[in-house]
VMD Tcl script that builds the backbone (N, CA, C; Angstrom):
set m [mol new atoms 213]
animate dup $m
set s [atomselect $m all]
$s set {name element resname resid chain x y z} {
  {N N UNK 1 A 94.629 -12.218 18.725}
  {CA C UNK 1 A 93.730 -11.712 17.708}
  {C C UNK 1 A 94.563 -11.334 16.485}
  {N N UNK 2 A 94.127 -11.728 14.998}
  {CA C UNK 2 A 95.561 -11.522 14.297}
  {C C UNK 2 A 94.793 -10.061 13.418}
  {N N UNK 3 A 95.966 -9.459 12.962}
  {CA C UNK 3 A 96.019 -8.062 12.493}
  {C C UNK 3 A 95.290 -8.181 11.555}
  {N N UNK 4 A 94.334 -6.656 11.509}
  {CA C UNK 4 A 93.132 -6.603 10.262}
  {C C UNK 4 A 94.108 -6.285 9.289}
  {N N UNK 5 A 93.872 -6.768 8.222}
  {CA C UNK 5 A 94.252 -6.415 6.617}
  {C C UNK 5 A 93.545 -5.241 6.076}
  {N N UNK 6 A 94.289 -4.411 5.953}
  {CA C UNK 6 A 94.065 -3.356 5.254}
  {C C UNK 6 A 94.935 -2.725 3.972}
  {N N UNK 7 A 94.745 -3.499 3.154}
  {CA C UNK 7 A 95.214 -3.661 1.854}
  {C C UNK 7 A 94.352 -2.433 0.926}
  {N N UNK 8 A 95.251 -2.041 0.667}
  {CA C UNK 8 A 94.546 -0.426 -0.321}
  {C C UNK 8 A 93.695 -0.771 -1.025}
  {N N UNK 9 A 94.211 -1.959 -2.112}
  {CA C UNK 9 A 93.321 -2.547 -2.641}
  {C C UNK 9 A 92.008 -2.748 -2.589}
  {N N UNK 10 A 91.722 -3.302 -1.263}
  {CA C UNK 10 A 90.461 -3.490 -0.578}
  {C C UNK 10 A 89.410 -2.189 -0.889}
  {N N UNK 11 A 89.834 -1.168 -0.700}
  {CA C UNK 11 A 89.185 0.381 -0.351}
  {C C UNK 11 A 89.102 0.735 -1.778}
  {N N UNK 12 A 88.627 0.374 -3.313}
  {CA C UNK 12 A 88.340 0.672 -4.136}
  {C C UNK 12 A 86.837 1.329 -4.038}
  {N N UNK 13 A 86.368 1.751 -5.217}
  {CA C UNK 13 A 85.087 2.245 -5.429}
  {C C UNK 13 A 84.135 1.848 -5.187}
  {N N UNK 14 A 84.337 0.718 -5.567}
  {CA C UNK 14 A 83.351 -0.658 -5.509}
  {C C UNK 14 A 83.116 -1.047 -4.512}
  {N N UNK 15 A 83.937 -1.075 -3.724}
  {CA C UNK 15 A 83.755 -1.438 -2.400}
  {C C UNK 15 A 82.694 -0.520 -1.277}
  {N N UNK 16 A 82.143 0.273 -1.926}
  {CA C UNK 16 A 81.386 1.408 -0.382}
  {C C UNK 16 A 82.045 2.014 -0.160}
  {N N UNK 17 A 83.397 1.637 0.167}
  {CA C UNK 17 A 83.866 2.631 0.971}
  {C C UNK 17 A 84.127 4.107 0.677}
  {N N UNK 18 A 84.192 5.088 1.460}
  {CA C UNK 18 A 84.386 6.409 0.176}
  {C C UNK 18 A 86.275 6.872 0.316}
  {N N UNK 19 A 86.642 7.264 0.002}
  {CA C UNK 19 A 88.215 7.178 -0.274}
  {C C UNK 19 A 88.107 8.289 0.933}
  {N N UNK 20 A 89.519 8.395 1.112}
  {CA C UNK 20 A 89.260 9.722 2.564}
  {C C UNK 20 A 89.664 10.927 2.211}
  {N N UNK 21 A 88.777 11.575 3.220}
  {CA C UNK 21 A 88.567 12.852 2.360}
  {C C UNK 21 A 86.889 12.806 2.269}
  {N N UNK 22 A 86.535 11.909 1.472}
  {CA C UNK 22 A 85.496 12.436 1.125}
  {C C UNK 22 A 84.094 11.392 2.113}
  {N N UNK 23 A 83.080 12.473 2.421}
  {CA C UNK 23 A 82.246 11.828 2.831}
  {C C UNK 23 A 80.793 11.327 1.654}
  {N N UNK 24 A 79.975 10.357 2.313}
  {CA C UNK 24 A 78.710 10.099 1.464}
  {C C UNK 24 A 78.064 11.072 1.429}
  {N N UNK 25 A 77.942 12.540 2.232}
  {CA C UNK 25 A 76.829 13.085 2.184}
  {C C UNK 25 A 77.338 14.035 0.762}
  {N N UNK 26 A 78.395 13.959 0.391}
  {CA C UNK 26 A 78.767 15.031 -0.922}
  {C C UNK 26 A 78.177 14.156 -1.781}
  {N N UNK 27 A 78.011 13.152 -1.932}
  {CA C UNK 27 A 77.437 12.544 -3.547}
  {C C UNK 27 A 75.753 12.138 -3.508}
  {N N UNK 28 A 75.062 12.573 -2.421}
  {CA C UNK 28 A 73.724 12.414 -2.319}
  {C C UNK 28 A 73.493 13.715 -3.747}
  {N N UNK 29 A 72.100 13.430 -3.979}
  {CA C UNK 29 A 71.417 14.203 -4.936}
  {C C UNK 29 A 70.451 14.589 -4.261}
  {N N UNK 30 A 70.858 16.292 -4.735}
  {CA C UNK 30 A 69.728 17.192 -3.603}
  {C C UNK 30 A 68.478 16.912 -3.817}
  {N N UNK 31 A 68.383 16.949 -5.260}
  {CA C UNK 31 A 66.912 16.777 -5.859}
  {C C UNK 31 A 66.160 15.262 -5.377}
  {N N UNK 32 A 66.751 14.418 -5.713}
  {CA C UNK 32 A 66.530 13.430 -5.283}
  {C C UNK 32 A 66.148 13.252 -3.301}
  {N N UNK 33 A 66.802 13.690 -2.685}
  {CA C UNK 33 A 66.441 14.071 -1.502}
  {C C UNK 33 A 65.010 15.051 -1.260}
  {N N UNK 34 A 64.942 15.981 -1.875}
  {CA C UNK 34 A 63.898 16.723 -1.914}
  {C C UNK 34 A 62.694 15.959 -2.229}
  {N N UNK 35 A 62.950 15.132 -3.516}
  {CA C UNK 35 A 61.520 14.455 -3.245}
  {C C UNK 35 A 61.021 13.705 -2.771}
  {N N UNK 36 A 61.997 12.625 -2.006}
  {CA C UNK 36 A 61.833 11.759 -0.937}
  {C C UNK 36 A 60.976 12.750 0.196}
  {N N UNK 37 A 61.653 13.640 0.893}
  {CA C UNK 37 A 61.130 14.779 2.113}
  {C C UNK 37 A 59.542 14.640 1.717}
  {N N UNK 38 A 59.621 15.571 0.353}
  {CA C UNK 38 A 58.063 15.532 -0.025}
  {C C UNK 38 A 57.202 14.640 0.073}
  {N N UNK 39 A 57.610 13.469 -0.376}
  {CA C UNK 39 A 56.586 11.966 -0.501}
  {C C UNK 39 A 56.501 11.963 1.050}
  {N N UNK 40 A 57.105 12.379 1.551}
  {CA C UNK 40 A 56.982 11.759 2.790}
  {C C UNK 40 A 56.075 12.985 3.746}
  {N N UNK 41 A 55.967 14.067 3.186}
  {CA C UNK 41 A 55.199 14.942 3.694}
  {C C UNK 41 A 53.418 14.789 3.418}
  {N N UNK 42 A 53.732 14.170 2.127}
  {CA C UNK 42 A 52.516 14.126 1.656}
  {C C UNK 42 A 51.490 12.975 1.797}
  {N N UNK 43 A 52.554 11.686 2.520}
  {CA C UNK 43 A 52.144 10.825 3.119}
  {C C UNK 43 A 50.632 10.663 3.792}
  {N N UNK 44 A 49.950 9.810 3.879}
  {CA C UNK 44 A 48.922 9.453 4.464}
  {C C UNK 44 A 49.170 9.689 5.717}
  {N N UNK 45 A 47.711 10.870 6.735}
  {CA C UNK 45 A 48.369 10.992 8.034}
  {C C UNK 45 A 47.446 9.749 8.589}
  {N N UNK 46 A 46.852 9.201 8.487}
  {CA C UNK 46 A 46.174 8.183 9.192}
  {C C UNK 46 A 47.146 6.840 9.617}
  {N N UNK 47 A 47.605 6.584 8.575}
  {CA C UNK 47 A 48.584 5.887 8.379}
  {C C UNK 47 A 50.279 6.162 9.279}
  {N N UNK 48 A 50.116 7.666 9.050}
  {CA C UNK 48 A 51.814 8.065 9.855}
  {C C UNK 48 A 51.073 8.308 11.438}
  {N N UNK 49 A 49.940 8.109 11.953}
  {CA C UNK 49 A 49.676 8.253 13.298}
  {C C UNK 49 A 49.777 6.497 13.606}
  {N N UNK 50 A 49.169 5.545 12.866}
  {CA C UNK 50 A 48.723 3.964 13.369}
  {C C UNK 50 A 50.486 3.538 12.894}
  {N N UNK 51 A 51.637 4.206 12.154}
  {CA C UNK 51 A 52.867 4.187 12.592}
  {C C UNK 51 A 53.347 4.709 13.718}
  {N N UNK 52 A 53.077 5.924 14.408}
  {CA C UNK 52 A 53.674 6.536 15.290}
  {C C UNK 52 A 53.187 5.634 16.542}
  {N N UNK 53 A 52.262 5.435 16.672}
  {CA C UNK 53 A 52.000 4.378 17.756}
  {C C UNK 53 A 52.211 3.407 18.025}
  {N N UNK 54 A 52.645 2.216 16.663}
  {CA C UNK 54 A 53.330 1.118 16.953}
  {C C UNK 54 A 54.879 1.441 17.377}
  {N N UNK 55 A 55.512 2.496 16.702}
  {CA C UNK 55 A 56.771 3.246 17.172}
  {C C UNK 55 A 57.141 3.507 18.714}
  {N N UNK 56 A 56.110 3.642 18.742}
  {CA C UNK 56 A 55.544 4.930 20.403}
  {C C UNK 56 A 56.166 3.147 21.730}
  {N N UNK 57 A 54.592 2.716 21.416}
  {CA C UNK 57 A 54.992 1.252 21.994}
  {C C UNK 57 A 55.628 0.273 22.488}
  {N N UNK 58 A 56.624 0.372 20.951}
  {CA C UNK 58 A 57.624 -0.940 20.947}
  {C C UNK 58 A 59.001 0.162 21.618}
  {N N UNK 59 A 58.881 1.186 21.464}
  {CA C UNK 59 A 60.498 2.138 22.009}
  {C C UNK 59 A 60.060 2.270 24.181}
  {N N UNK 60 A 58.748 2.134 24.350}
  {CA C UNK 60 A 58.628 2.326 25.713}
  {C C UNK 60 A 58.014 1.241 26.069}
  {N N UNK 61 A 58.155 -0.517 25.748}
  {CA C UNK 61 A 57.520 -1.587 26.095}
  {C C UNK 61 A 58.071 -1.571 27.571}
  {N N UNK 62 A 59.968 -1.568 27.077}
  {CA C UNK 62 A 60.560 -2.528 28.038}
  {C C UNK 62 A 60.876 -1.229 29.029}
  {N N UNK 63 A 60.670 -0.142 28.993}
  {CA C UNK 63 A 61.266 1.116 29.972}
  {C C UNK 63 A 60.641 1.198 31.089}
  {N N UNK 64 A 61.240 1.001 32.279}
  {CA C UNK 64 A 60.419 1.814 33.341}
  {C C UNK 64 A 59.801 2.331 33.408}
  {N N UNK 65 A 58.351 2.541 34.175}
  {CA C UNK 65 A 57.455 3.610 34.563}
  {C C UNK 65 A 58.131 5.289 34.221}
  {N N UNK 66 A 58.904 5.331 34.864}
  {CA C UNK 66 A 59.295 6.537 35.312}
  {C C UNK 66 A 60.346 6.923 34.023}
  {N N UNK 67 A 60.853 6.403 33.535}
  {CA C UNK 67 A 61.497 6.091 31.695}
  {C C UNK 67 A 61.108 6.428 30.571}
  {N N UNK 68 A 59.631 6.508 30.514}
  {CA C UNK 68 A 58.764 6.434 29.468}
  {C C UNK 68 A 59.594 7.703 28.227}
  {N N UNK 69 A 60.009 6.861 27.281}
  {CA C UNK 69 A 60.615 7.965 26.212}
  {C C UNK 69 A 58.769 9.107 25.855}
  {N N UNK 70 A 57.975 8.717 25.500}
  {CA C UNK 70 A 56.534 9.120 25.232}
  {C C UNK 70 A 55.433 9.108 26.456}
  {N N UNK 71 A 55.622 9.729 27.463}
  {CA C UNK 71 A 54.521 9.289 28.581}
  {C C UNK 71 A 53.158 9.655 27.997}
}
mol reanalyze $m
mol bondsrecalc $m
mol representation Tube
mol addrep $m
């Protein structure tokens, strides 16, 4: 298997990556977070139940009886 390249270079700004040291959650925007939460509070509940059930479903298709993440 030949050796990963890890050329400093590579690990610029641009790249995603975050330099070390620092993580992604320091450059999120609180505000910006906050109103995501909200939209999402304020969401249609009819809609976040006929989601929760296709959710519900597809996470306990393949599980055992006795498995059931949602019995």
């Amino acid at each position: 298997m030949p050796a990963l390249d890890t050329n400093e270079s590579d690990l610029t700004p641009s790249s995603g990556i975050p330099p070390p040291g620092e993580s992604l959650r320091t450059r999120a925007d609180p505000l910006a977070l906050k109103r995501l939460l909200e939209s999402w509070m304020l969401a249609d509940a009819t809609e976040q139940r006929e989601t929760f059930d296709i959710l519900r479903r597809s996470l306990d298709q393949d599980r055992p009886a006795g498995y059931k993440l949602f019995p």
